[in-house]
VEXDREN-137432 format. One record per atom (N, C-alpha, C): residue number from 1; residue in one letter; chain; atom name; x negated, y, z. Coordinates in steps of 0.001 Angstrom, whole numbers, plus 500000, padded with zeros to 6 digits. Layout:
! VEXDREN-137432
+-----+--------+--------+-------+--------+--------+--------+
| num | residu | chaine | atome |     xx |     yy |     zz |
+-----+--------+--------+-------+--------+--------+--------+
| NUM |      a |      A |    CA |      X |      Y |      Z |
...
+-----+--------+--------+-------+--------+--------+--------+
This chain:
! VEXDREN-137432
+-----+--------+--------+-------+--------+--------+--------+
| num | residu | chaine | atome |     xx |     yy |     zz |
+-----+--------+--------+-------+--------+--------+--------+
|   1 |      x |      A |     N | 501646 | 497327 | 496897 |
|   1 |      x |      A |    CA | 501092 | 496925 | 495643 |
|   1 |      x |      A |     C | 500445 | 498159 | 495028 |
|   2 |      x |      A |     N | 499071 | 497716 | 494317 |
|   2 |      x |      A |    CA | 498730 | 499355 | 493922 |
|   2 |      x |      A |     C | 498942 | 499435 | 492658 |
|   3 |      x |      A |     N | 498615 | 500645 | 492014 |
|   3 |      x |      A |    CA | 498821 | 501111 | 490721 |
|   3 |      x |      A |     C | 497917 | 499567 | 489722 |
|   4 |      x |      A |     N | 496729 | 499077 | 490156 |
|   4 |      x |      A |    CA | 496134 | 498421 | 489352 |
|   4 |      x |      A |     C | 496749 | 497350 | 489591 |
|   5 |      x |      A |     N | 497447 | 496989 | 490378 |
|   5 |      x |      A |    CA | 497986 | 495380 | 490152 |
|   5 |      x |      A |     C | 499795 | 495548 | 489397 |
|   6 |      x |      A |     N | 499718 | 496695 | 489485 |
|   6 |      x |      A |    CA | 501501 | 497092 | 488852 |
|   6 |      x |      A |     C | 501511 | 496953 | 487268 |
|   7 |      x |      A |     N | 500271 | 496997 | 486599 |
|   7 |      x |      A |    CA | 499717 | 496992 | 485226 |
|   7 |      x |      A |     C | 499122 | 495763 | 484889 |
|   8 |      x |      A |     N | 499617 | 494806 | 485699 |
|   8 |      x |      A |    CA | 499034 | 493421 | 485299 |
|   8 |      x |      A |     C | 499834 | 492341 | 485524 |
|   9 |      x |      A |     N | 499708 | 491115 | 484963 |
|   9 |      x |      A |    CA | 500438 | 489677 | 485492 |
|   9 |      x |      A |     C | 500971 | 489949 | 487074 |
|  10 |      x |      A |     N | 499646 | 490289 | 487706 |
|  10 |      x |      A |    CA | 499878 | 490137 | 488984 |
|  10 |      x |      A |     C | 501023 | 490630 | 489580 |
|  11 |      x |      A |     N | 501661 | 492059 | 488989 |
|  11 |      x |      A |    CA | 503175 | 493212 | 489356 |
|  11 |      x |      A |     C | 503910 | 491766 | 489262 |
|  12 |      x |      A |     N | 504439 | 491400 | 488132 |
|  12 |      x |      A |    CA | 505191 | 490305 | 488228 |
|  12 |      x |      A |     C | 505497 | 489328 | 489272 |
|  13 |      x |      A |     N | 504312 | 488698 | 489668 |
|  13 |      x |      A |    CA | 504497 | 487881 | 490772 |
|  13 |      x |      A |     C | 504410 | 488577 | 491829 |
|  14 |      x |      A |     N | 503611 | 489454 | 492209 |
|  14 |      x |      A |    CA | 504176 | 490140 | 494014 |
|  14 |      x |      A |     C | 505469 | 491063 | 493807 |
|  15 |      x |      A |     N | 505752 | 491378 | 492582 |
|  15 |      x |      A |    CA | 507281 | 491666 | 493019 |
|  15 |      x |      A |     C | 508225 | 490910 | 492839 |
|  16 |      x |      A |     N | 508453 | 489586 | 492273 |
|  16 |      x |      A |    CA | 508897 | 488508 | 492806 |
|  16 |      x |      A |     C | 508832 | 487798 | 493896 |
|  17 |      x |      A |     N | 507891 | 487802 | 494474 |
|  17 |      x |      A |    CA | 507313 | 487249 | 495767 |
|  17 |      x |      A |     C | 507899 | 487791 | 497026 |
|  18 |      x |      A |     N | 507850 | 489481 | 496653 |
|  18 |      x |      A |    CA | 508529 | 490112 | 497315 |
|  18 |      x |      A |     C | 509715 | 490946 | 497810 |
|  19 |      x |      A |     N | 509897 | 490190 | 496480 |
|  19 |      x |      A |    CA | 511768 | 490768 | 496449 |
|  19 |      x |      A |     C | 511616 | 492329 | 496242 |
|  20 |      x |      A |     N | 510801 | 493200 | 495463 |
|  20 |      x |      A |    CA | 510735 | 494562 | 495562 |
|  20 |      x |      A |     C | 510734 | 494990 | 494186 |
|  21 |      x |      A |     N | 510892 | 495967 | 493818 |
|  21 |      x |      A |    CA | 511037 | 496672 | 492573 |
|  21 |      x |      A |     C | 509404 | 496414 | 491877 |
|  22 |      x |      A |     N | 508573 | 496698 | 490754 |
|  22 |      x |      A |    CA | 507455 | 497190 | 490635 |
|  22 |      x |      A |     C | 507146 | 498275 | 491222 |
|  23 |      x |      A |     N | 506286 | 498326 | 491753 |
|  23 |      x |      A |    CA | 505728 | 499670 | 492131 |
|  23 |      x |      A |     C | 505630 | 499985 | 493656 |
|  24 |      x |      A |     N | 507025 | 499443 | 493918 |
|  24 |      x |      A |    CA | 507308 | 499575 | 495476 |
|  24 |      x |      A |     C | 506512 | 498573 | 496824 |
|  25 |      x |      A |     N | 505960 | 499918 | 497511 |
|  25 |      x |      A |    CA | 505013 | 499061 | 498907 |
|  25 |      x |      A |     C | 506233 | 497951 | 499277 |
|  26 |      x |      A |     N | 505144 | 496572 | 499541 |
|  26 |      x |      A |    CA | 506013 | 495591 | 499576 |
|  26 |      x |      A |     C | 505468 | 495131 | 501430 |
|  27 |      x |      A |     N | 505572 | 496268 | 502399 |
|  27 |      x |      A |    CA | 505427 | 495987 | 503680 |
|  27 |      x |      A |     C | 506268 | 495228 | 503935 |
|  28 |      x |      A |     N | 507657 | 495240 | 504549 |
|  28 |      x |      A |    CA | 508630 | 494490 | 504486 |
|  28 |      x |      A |     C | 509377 | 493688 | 503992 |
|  29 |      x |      A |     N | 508560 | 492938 | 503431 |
|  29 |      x |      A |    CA | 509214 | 491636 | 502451 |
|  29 |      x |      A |     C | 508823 | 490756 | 503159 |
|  30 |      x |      A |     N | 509655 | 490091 | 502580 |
|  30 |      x |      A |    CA | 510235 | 488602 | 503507 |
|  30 |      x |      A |     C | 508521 | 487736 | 503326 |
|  31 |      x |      A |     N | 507619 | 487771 | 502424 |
|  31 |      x |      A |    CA | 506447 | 486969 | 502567 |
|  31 |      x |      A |     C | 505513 | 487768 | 503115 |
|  32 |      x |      A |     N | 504901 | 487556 | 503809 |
|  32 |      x |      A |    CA | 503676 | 488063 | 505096 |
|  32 |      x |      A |     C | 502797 | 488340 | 504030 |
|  33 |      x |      A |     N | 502293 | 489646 | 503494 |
|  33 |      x |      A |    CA | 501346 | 490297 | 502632 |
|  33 |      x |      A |     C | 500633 | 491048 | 503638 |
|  34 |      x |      A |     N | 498886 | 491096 | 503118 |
|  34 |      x |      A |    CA | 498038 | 491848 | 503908 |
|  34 |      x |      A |     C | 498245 | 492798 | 504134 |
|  35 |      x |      A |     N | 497728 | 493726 | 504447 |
|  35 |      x |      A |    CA | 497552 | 494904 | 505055 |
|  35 |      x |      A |     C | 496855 | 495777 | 504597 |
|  36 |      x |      A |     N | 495390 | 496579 | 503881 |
|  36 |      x |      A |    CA | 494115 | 496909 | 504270 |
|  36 |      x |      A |     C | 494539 | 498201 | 503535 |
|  37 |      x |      A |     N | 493979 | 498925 | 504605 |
|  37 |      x |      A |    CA | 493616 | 500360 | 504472 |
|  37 |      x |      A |     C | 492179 | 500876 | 504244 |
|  38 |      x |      A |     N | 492394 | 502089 | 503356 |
|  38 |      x |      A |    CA | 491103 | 502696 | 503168 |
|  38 |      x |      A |     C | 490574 | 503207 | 504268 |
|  39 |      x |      A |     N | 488940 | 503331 | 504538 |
|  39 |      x |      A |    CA | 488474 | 504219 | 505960 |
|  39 |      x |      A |     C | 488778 | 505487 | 506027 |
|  40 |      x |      A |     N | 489287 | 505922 | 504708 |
|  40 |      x |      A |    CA | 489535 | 507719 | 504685 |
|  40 |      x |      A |     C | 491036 | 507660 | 505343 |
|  41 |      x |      A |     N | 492023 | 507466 | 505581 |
|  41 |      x |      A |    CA | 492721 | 507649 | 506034 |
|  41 |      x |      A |     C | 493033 | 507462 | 507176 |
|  42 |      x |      A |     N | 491786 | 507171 | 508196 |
|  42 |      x |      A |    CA | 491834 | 506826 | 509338 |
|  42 |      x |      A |     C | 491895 | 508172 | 509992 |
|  43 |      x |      A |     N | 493220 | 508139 | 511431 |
|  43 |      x |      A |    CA | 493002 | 510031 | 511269 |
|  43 |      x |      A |     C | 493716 | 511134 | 510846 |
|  44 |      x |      A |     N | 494403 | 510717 | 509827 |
|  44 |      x |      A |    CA | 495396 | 511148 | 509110 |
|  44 |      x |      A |     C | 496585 | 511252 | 508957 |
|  45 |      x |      A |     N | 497704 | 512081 | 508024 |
|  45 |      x |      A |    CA | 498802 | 511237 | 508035 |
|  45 |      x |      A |     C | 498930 | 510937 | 506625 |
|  46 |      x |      A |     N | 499536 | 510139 | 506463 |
|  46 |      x |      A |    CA | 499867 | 510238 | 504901 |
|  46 |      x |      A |     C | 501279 | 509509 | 504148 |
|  47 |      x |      A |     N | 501210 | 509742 | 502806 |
|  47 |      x |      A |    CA | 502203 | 509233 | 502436 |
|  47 |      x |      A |     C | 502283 | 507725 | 501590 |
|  48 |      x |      A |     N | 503396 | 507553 | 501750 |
|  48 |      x |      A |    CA | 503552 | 505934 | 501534 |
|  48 |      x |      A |     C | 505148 | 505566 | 500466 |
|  49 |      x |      A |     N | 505013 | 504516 | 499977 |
|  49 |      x |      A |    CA | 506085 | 504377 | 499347 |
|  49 |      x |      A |     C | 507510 | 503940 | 500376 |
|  50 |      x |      A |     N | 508408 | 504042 | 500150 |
|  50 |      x |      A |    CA | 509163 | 503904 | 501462 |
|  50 |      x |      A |     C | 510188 | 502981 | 501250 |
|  51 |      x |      A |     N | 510087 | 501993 | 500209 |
|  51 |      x |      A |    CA | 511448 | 501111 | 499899 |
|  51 |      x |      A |     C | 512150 | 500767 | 498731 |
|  52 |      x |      A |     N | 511994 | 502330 | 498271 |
|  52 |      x |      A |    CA | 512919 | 502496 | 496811 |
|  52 |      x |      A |     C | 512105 | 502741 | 496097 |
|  53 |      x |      A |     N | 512157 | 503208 | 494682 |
|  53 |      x |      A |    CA | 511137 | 503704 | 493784 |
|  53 |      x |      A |     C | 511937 | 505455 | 493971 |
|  54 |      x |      A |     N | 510846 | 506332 | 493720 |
|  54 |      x |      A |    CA | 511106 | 507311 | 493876 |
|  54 |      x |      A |     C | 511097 | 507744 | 495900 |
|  55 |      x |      A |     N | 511077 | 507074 | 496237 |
|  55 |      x |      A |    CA | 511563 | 507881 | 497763 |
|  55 |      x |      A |     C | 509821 | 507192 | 498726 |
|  56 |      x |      A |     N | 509547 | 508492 | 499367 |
|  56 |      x |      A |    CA | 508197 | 508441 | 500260 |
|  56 |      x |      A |     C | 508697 | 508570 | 501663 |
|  57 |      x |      A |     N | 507590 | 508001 | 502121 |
|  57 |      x |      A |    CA | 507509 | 508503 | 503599 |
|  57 |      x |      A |     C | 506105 | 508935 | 504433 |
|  58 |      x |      A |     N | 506599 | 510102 | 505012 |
|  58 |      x |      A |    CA | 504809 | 510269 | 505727 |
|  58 |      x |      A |     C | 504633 | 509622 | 507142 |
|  59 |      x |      A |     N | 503898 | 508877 | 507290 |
|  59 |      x |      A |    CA | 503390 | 508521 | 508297 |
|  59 |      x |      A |     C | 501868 | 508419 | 509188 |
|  60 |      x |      A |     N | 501484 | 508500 | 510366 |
|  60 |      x |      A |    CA | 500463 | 508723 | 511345 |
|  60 |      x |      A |     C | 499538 | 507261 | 510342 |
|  61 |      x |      A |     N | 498514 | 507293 | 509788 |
|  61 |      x |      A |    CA | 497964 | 506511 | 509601 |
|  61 |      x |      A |     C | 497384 | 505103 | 510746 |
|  62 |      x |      A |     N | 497522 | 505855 | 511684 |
|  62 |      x |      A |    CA | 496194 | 504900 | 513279 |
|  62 |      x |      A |     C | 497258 | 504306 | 513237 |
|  63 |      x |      A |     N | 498529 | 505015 | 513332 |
|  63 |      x |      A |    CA | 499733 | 503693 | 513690 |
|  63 |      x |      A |     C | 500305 | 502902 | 513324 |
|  64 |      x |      A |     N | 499998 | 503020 | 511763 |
|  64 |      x |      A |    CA | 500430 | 501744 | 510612 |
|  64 |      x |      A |     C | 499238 | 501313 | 510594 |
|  65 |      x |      A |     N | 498232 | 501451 | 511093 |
|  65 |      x |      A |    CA | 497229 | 500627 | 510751 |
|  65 |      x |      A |     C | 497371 | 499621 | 512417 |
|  66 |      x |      A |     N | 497485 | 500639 | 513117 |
|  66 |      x |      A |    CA | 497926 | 499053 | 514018 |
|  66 |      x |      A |     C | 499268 | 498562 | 514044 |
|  67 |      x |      A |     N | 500069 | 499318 | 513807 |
|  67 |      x |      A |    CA | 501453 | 497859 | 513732 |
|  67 |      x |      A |     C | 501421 | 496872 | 512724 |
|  68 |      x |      A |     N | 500287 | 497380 | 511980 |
|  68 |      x |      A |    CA | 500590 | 495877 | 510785 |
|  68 |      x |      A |     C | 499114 | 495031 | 510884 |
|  69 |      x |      A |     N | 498277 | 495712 | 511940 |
|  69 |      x |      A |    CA | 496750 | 495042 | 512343 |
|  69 |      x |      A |     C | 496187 | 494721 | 510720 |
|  70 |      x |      A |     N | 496146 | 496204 | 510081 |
|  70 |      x |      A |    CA | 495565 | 496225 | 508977 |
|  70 |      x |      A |     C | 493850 | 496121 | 509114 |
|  71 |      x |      A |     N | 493285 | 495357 | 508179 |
|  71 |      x |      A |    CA | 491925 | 495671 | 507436 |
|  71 |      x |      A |     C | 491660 | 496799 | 507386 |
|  72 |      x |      A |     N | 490734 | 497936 | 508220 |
|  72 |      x |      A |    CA | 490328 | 498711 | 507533 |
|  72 |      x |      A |     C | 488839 | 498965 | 506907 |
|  73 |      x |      A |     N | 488734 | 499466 | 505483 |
|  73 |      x |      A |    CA | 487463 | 499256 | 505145 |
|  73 |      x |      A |     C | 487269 | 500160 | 503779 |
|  74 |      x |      A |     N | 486298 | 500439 | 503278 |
|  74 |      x |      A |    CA | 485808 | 500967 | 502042 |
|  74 |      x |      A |     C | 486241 | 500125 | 500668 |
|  75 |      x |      A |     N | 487999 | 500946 | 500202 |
|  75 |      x |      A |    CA | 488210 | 499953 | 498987 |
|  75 |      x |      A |     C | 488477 | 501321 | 498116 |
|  76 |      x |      A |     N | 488062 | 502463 | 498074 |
|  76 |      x |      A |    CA | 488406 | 503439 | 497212 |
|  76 |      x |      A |     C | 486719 | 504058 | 496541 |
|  77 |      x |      A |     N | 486790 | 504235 | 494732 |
|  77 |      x |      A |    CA | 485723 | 504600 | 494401 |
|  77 |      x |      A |     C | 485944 | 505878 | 494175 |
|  78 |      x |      A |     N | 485109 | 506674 | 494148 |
|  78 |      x |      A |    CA | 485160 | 508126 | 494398 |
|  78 |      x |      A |     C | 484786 | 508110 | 492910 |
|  79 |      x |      A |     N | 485380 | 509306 | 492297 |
|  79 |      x |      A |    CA | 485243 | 510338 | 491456 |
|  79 |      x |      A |     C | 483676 | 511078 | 491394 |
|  80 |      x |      A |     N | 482779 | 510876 | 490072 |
|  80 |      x |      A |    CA | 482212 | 512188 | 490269 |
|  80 |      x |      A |     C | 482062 | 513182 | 489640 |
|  81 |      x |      A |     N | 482105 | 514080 | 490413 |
|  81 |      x |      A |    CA | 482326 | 515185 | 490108 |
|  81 |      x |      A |     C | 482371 | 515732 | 488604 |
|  82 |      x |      A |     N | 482883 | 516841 | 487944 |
|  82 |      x |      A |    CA | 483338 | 517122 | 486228 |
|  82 |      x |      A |     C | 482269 | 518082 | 486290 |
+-----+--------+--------+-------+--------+--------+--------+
């Protein structure tokens, strides 16, 4: 779940939906939620929410993007520059 849906109606229902705290990546919940990754992290490793609130995990990006046969695609707007 991202920061913009944690600030809306929507937090409510996918963390009901998903049995998860607000805030918390809801990979492993019992209802089959998408997937989609940004193209920048293809390549990478990075970090992820891991279950709890407060607790991360880093992981190989290529490989969560295929064990969960994520979307990957252009969903991040860039900053410009100050």
């Amino acid at each position: 779940m991202n920061r913009a849906a944690s600030t809306s109606g929507a937090a409510d229902v996918s963390a009901t939906s998903a049995r998860v705290q607000r805030g918390v990546t809801p990979i492993e919940s019992a209802t089959a939620w998408p997937v989609v990754a940004d193209e920048r992290i293809v390549g990478r490793r990075i970090a992820m929410g891991a279950g709890a609130a407060g607790r991360i995990a880093f992981v190989d990006a290529d490989a969560l993007v295929a064990a969960y046969g994520a979307a990957v695609t252009d969903i991040s707007a860039e900053e410009p520059p100050h």
